[in-house]
C-alpha positions as CSV (number, residue, x, y, z in Angstrom):
1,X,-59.6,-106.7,-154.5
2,X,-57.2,-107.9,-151.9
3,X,-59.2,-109.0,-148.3
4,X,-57.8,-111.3,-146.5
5,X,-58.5,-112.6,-142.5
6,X,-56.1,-111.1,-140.1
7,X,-55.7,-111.8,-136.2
8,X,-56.0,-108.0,-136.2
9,X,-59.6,-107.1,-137.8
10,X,-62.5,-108.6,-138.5
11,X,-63.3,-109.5,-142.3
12,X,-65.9,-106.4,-142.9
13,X,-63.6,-103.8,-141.2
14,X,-60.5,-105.5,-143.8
15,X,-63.1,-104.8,-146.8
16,X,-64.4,-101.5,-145.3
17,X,-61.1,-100.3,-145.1
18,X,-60.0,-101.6,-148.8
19,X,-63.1,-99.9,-150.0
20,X,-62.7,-96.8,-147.8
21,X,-58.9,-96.0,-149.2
22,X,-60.4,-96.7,-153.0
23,X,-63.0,-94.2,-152.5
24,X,-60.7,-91.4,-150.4
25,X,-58.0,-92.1,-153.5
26,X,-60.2,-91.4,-156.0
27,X,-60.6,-95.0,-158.0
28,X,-64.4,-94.4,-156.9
29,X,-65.1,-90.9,-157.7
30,X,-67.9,-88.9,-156.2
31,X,-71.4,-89.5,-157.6
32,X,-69.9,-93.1,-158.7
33,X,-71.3,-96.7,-158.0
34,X,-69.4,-99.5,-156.2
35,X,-69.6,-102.6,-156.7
36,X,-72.7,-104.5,-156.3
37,X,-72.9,-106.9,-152.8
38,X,-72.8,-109.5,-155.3
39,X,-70.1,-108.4,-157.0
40,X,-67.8,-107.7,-154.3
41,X,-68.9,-111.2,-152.6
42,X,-67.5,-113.0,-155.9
43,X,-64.6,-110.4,-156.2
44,X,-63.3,-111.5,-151.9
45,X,-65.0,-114.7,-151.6
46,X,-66.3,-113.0,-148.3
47,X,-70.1,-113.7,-147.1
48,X,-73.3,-111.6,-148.1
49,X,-73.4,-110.6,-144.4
50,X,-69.9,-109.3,-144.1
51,X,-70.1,-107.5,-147.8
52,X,-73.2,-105.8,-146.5
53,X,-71.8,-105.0,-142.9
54,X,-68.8,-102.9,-144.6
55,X,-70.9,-101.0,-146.8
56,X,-72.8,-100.1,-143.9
57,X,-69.7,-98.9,-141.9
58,X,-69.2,-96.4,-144.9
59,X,-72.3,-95.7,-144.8
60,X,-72.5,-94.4,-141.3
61,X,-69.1,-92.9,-142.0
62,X,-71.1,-90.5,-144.7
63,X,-68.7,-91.7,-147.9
64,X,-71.4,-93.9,-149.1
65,X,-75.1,-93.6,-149.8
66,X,-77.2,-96.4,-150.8
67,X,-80.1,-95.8,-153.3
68,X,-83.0,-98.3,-153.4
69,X,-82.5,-100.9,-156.1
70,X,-79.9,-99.3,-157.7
71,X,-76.8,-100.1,-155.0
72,X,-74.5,-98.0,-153.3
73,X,-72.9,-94.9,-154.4
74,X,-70.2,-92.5,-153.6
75,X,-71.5,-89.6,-151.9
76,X,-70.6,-85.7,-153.5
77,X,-67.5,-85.1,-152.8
78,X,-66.0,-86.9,-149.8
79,X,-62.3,-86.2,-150.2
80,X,-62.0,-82.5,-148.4
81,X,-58.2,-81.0,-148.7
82,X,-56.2,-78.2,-147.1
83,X,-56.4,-76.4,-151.1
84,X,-60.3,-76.1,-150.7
85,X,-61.0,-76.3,-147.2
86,X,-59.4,-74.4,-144.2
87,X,-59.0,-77.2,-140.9
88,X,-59.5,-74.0,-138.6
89,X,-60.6,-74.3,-135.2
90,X,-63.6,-74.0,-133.5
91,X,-62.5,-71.4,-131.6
92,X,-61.4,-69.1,-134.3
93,X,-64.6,-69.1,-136.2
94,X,-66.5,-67.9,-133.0
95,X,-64.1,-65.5,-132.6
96,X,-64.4,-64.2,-136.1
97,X,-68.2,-63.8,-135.3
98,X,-68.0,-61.8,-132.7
99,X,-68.4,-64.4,-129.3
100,X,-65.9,-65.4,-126.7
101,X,-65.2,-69.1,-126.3
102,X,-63.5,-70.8,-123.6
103,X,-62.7,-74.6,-123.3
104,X,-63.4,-77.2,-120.4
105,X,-61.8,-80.8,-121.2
106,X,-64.6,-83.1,-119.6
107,X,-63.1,-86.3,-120.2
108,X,-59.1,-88.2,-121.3
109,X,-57.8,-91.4,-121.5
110,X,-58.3,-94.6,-123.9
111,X,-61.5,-95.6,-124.4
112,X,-63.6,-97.8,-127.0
113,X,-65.1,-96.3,-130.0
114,X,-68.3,-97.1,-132.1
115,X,-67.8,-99.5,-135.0
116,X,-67.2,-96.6,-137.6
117,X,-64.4,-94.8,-135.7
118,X,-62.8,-98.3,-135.2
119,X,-63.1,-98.9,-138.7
120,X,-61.9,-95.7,-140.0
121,X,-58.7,-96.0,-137.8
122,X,-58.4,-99.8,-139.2
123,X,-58.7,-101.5,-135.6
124,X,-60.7,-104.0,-133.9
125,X,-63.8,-103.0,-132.1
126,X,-62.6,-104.4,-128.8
127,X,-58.8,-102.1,-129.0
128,X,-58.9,-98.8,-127.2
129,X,-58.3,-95.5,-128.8
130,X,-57.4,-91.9,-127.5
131,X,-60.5,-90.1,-126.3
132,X,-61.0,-86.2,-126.1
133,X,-63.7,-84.9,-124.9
134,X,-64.5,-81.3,-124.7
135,X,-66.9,-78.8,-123.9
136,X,-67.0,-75.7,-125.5
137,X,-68.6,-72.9,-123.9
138,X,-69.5,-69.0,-126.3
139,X,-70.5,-66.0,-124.3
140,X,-69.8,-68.0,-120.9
141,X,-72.7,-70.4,-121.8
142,X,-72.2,-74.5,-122.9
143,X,-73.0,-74.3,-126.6
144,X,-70.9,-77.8,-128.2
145,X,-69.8,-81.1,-126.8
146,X,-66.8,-82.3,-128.8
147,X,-65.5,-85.7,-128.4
148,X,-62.3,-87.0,-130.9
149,X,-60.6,-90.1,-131.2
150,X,-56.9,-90.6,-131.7
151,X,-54.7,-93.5,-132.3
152,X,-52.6,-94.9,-129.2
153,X,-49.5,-93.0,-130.8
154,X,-50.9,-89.5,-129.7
155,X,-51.4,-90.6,-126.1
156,X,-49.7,-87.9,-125.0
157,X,-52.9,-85.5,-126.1
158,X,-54.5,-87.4,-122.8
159,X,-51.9,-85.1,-120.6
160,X,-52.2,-82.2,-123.0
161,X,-54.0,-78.8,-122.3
162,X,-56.4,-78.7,-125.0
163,X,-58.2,-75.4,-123.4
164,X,-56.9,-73.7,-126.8
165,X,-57.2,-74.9,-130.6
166,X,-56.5,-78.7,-130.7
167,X,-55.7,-78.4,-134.8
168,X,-52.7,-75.8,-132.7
169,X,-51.5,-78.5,-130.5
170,X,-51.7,-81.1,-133.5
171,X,-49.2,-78.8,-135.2
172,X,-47.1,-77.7,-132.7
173,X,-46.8,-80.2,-130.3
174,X,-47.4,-83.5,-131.9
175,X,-46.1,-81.9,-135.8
176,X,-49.5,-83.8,-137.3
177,X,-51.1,-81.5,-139.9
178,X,-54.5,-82.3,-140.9
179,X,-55.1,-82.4,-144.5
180,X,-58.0,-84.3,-146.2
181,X,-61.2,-86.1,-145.0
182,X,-64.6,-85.7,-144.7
183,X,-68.0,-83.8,-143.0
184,X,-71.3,-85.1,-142.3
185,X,-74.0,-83.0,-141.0
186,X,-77.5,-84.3,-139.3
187,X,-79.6,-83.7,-136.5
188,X,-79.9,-85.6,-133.7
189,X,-81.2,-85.9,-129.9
190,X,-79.7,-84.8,-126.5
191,X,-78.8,-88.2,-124.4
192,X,-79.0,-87.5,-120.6
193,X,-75.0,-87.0,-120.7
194,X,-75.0,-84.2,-123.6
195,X,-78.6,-83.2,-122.2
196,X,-76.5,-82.7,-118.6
197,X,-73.5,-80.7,-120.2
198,X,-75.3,-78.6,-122.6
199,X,-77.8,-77.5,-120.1
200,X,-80.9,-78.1,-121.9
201,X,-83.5,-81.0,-121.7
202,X,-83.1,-84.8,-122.7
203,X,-84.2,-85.1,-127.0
204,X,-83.7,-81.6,-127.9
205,X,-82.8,-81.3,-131.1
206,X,-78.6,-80.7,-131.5
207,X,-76.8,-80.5,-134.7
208,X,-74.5,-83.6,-135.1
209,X,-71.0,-82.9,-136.9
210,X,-69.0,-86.2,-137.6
211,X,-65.4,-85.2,-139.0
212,X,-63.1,-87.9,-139.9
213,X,-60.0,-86.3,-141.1
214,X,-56.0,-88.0,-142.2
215,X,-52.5,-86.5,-142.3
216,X,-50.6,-85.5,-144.8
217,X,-49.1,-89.1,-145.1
218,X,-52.8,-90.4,-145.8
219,X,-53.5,-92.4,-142.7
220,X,-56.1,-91.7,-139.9
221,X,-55.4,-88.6,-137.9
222,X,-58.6,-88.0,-136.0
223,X,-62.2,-89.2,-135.5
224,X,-64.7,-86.3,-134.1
225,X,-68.2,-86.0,-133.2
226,X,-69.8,-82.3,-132.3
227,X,-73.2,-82.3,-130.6
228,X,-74.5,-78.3,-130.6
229,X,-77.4,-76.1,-129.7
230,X,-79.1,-74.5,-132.3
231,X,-80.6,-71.8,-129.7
232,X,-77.8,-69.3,-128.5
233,X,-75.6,-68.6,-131.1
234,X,-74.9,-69.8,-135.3
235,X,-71.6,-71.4,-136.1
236,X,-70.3,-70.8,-139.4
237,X,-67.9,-74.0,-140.7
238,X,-65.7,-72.6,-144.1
239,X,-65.6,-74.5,-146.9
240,X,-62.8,-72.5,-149.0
């Protein structure tokens, strides 16, 4: 496995992303084990701290899941493409159900991400990214906070009106067609920012949807997070 230092990124993000494109190619197939800690140490020459950092960037990313004295393992099916699963937009699914949606952009520019976006696009933690974030409104009331990062290369997105489908704009404006990646879902806790948007109370209970999603050419395309409530309307996301 070839890690090497580079000016660029530090050592776990270089093994994280090795790791990541083995996984997303299929060399590590869903439901498979990695690589033991030990294993990859010998196999990079790298430090027990910076093997077990990486993994816990996939981790957090969703591709990996570790399993108590038995190592880490690729998690069911990671690699999502257009032939099984539709990139449609939020907007047309709550349209399909019946709700009207409309679109507020709360906050663009370049910004810092958390250690998993950064690592996913390949960067250093310190370099800036594109960030979108968005708040969706169904049936005139706040129902999803949507925030996605994009390499410096789309910076024009900043400028962009994203009040429509931002898959549309991907395609039409910029000609980037999403094609494979992956979903997480979980639950997780209103911060006084989302609490403020979303109109409801700090710590209640939002679903948390992490997409991380390449082009057709393979490389990063976007990085998302969607915070919703659970308590004024259901959101259907296709899988085929």
């Amino acid at each position: 496995m070839n890690v090497r230092e580079t000016t660029a990124n530090p050592l776990y993000d270089e093994l994280a992303t090795t790791l990541r494109e083995n996984i997303l190619t299929g060399v590590y197939p869903p439901g498979s084990k990695i690589p033991s800690e030990s294993e990859l140490m010998e196999d990079t020459g790298l430090s027990r701290s910076t093997v077990r950092r990486a993994l816990e960037v996939l981790v957090e990313e969703g591709l990996l899941a570790k399993k108590r004295g038995r190592g880490a393992f690729v998690t069911g099916d990671p690699v999502v493409d257009t032939k099984r699963t539709a990139f449609t937009s939020f907007a047309a699914e709550m349209a399909k159900q019946g709700h009207e949606v409309a679109t507020r952009t709360v906050d663009a520019g370049l910004s810092a991400a958390t250690d998993g976006v950064t690592a996913f696009f390949g960067i250093p933690a310190d370099e800036q990214l594109v960030k979108i974030m968005r708040l969706r409104y169904v049936d005139g009331e706040p129902f999803c906070l949507e925030t996605s990062y994009f390499g410096t290369d789309l910076a024009e997105l900043i400028d962009t009106d994203l009040t429509g489908s931002l898959h549309r704009a991907l395609r039409e404006v910029f000609h980037r067609e999403p094609a494979r990646g992956h979903k997480t879902f979980e639950v997780c806790f209103a911060t006084q920012n989302e609490a403020f948007l979303l109109d409801v109370p700090k710590m209640t209970p939002l679903m948390l949807v992490t997409d991380y999603v390449c082009g057709a050419d393979g490389a990063p395309l976007y990085a998302s997070k969607r915070v919703m409530r659970t308590d004024r309307a259901k959101y259907r996301e296709p899988i085929g």
